[in-house]
MARLO-104169 format. One line per 5 residues: for each residue x, y, z of C-alpha. Coordinates in Angstrom, 1 decimal. Example, Ala and Ser with C-alpha at 12.3 -4.5 7.8 and 13.67 -1.06 7.14 Angstrom:
BEGIN
12.3 -4.5 7.8; 13.7 -1.1 7.1
//
This chain:
BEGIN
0.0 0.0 0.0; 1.5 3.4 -1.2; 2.2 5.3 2.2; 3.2 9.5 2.1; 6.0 10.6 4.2
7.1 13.8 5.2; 10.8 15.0 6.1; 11.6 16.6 9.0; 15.1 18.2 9.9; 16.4 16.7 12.8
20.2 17.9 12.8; 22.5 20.0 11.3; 26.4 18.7 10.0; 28.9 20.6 8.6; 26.2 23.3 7.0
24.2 20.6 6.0; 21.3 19.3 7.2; 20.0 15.8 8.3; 16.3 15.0 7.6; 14.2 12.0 8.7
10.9 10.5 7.2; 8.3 10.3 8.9; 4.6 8.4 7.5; 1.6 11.3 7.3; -0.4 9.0 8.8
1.0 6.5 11.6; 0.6 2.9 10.7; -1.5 1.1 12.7; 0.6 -2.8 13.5; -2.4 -4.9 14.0
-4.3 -3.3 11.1; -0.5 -4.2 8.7; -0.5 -7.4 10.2; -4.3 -7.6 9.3; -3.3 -6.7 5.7
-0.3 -8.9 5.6; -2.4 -12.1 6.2; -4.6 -10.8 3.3; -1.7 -10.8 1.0; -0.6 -14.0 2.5
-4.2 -15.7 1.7; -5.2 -14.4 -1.8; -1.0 -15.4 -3.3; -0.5 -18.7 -1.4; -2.9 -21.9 -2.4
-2.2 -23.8 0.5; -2.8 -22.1 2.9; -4.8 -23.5 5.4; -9.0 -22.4 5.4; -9.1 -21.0 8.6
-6.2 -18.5 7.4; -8.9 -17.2 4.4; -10.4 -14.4 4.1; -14.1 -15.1 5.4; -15.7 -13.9 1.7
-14.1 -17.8 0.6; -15.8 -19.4 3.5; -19.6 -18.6 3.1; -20.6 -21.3 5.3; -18.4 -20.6 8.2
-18.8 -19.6 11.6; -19.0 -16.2 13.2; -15.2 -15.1 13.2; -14.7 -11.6 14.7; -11.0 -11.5 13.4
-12.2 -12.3 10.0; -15.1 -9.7 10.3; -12.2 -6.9 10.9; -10.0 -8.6 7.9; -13.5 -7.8 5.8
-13.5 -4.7 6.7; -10.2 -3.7 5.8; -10.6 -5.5 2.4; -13.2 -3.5 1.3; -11.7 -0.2 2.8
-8.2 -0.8 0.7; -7.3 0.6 -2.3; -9.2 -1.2 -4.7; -7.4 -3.6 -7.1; -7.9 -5.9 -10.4
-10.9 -8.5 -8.9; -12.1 -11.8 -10.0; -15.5 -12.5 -11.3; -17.4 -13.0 -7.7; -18.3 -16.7 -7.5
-21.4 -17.8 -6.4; -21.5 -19.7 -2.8; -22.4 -23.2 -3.0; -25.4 -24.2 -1.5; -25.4 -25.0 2.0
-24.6 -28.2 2.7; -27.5 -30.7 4.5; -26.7 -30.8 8.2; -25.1 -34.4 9.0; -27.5 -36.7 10.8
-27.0 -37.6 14.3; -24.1 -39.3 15.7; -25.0 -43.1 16.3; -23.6 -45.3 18.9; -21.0 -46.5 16.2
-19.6 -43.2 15.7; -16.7 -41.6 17.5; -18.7 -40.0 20.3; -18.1 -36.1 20.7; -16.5 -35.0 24.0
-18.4 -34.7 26.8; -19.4 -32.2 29.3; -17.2 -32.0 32.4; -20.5 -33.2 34.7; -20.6 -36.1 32.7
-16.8 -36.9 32.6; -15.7 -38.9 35.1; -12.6 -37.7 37.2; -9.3 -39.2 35.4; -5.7 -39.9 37.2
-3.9 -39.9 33.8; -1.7 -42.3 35.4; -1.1 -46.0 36.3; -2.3 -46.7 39.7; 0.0 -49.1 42.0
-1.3 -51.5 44.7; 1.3 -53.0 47.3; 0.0 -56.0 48.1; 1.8 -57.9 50.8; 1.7 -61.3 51.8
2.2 -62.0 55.3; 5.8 -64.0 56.8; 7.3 -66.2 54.4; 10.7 -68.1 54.4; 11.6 -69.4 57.5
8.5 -67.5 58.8; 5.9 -69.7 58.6; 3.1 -67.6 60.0; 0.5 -69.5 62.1; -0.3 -73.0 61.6
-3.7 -74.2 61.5; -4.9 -77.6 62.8; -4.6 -79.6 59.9; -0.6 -78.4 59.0; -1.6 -75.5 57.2
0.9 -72.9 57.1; -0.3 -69.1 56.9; 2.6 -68.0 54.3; 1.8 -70.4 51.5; -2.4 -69.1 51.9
-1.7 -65.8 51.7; 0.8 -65.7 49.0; -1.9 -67.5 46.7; -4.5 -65.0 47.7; -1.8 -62.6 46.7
-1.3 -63.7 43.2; -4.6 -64.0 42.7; -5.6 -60.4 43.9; -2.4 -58.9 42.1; -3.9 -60.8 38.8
-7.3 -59.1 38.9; -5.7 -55.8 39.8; -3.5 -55.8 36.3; -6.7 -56.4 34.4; -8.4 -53.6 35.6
-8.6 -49.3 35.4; -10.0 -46.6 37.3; -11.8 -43.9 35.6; -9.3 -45.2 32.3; -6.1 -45.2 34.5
-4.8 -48.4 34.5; -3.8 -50.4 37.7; -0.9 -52.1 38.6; -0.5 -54.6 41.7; 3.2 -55.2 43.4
4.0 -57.6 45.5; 6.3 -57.6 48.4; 7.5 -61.3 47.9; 6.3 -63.4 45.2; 7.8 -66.7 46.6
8.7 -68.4 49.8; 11.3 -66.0 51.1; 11.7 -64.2 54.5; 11.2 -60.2 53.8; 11.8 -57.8 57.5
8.9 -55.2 58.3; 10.7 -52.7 57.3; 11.8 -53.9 53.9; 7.6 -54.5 53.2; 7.3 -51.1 53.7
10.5 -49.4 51.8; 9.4 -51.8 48.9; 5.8 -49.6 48.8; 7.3 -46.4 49.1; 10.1 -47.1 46.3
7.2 -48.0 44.0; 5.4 -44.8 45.4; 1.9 -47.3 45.5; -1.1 -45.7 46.1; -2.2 -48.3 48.6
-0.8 -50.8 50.8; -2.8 -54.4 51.9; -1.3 -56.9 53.6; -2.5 -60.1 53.8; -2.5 -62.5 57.1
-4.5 -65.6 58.3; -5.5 -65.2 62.2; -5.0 -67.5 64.7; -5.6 -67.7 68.6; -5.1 -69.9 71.7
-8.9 -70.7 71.5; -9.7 -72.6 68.3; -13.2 -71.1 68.6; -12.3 -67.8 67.4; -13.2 -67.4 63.7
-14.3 -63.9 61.1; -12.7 -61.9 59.1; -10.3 -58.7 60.3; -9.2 -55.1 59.0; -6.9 -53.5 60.6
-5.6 -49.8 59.9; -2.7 -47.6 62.1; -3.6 -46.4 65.2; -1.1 -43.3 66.9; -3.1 -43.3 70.0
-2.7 -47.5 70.8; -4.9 -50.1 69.5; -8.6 -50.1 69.2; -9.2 -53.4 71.5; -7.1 -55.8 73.5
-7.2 -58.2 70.8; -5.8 -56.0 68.4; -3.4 -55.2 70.6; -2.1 -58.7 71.1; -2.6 -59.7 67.5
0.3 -56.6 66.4; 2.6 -57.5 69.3; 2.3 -61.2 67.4; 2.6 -59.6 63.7; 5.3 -57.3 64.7
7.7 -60.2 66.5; 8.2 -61.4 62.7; 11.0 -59.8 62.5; 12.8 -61.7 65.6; 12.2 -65.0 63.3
14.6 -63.1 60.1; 17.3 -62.2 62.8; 16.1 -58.4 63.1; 14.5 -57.1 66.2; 12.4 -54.2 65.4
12.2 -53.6 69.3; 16.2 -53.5 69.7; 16.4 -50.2 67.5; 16.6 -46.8 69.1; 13.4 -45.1 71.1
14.2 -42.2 68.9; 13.9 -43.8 65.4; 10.4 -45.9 66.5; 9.0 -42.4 67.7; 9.9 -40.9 64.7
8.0 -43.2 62.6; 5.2 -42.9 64.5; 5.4 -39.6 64.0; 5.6 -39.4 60.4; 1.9 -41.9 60.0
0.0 -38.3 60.1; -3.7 -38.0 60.7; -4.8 -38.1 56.6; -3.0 -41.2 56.2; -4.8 -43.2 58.7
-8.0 -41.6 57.5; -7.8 -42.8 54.3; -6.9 -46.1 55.9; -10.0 -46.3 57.2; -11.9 -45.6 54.5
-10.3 -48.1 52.4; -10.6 -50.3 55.2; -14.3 -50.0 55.7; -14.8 -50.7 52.0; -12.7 -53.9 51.7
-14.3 -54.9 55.4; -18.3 -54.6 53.5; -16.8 -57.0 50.5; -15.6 -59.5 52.8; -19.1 -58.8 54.7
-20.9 -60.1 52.0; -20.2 -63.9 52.5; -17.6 -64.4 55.4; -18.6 -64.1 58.8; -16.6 -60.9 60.5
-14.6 -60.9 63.8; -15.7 -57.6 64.2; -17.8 -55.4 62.6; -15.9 -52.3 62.1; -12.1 -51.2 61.0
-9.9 -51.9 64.0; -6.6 -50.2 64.8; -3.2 -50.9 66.2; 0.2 -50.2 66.1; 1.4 -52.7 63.2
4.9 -52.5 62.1; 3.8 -52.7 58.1; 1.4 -50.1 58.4; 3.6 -47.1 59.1; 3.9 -45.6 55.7
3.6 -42.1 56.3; 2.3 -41.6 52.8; 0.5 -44.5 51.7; -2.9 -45.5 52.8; -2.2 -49.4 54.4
-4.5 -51.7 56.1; -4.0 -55.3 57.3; -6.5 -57.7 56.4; -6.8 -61.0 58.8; -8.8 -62.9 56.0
-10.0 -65.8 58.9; -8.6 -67.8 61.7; -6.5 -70.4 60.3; -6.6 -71.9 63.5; -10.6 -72.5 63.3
-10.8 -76.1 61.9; -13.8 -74.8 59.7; -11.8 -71.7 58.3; -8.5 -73.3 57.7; -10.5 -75.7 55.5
-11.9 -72.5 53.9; -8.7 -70.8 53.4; -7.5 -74.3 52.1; -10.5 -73.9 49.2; -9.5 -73.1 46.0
-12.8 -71.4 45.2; -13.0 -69.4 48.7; -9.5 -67.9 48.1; -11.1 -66.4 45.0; -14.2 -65.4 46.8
-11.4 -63.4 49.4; -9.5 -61.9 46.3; -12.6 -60.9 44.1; -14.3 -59.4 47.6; -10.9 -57.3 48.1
-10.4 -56.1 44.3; -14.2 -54.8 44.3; -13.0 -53.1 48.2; -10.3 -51.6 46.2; -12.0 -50.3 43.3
-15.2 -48.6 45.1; -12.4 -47.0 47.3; -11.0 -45.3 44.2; -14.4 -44.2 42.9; -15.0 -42.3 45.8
-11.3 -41.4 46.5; -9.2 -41.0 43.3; -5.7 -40.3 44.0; -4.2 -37.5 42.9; -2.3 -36.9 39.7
1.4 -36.9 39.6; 4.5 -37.8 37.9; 5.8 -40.8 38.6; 9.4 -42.4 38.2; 9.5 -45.8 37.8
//
């Protein structure tokens, strides 16, 4: 576009003097970038629609950019036009998506909430090794039990997702070998899991006692003698691998108490209470709510961890059960649908993860 210019003297050198242009009229930069992209769009083919001036896209939406473009087209100098074209007719609107059809996105009430990442579960199997756990009446031994529960659990966990985010189970032994307390709980944390179940068989003095547990951290002592007794029991694993958890230093066992904070035992309980209603549904329960002690494996201060007693292996009747191949998966469907309405009601937050 032609422009006028005016000089102006702005200095004087050795009896001469130094001029500077300067436009008549100031040049407006969004209205020259406006007129640039006009250029641009009439001289270059391929360049993409939305890039057009709107007169080429009859059909198109309400574009306030392109309205302004218009309106500096028809306020330019004018210039050698083509013949105007005639605008195609509109086009008949496309018929309703079907259910076969790429669906559009939805609305953000609809959507459900997305963790955009894969979701760990640390499961644990109780003793192992030369830890054989409690012994029911008929030779069972606790550690070979919950290990198959284990497996079994961990395989329905890879097959399934969360609002899309897959889920991942890890296991803290996946053979007969001795692992400390404290190792359980490293292993969690070095996956970062989301949750943390370990899995026991009960057993008492009384071979009456029978029902299903939950246990969950307590920082104020346990919840009932029983519970009390039964992680003194849990907690003395250690002695059998050569470690004594009680041996280390008063400072280091406060400090881990410490660090289980308030929101982890809360969300202990919750997934506690959902596992407990899925066991609920066809085991008989020792009690009826989500207990709490002081268990050695439940201390991680970041991971919601509960402790599942899945019968008394001591109870002729329940070690027979726990011997079943059809009630262990009764025990591991019960505790992946636990798991699952836990993370409906309490996704867990997105974050980047480095393993």
């Amino acid at each position: 576009v032609p422009q006028v210019f005016t000089l102006k003297p702005v200095a004087a050198y050795q009896h001469r003097l130094v001029f500077d242009l300067y436009p008549a009229k100031t040049v407006d930069p969004l209205e020259a970038l406006i007129q640039d992209r006009l250029r641009d769009a009439t001289s270059n083919p391929d360049i993409p629609a939305a890039l057009s001036p709107p007169t080429q896209q009859a059909t198109a939406p309400h574009d306030p950019l392109g309205d302004l473009i218009a309106k500096h087209s028809s306020t330019a100098p004018s210039t050698p036009t083509a013949p105007a074209v005639t605008p195609p007719p509109a086009a008949t609107p496309a018929p309703p998506l079907t259910a076969s059809k790429t669906p559009g996105p939805r609305t953000e009430a609809s959507a459900p909430k997305r963790t955009d990442r894969i979701i760990i579960v640390a499961l644990d199997p109780g003793h192992g090794g030369e830890d054989p756990g409690a012994i029911g009446p008929r030779g069972t031994y606790e550690k070979n039990v919950v290990l198959k529960i284990a497996q079994l659990l961990r395989d329905r966990i890879n097959k399934s997702s969360i609002n899309g985010s897959p889920m991942r189970a890890y296991l803290t032994r996946d053979g007969d070998y001795f692992v400390p307390l404290g190792q359980r709980v490293a292993k969690a944390r070095r996956v970062q899991a989301d949750l943390f179940i370990s899995i026991h068989a009960d057993a008492f003095t009384k071979p009456s006692a029978n029902g299903a547990s939950v246990f969950a951290l307590s920082q104020k002592g346990a919840s009932s003698t029983a519970a009390r007794w039964l992680a003194n029991k849990e907690n003395q694993a250690d002695l059998v691998g050569g470690i004594n958890v009680r041996s280390q230093d008063a400072g280091v066992q406060s400090m881990l108490l410490d660090m289980s904070t308030t929101a982890q035992i809360n969300d202990s309980l919750k997934l506690g209470t959902a596992l407990l209603a899925q066991l609920g549904s066809f085991a008989k329960l020792h009690k009826p709510r989500v207990e709490q002690a002081g268990f050695a494996v439940l201390k991680a201060p970041d991971i919601p961890s509960v402790l599942i007693e899945t019968a008394f292996i001591s109870n002729p009747q329940e070690e027979q059960n726990l011997r079943s191949a059809a009630y262990q998966i009764k025990l591991a469907d019960a505790m992946m649908e636990g798991i699952r309405q836990y993370f409906i009601k309490n996704p867990p937050l997105a974050r980047s993860r480095t393993v």
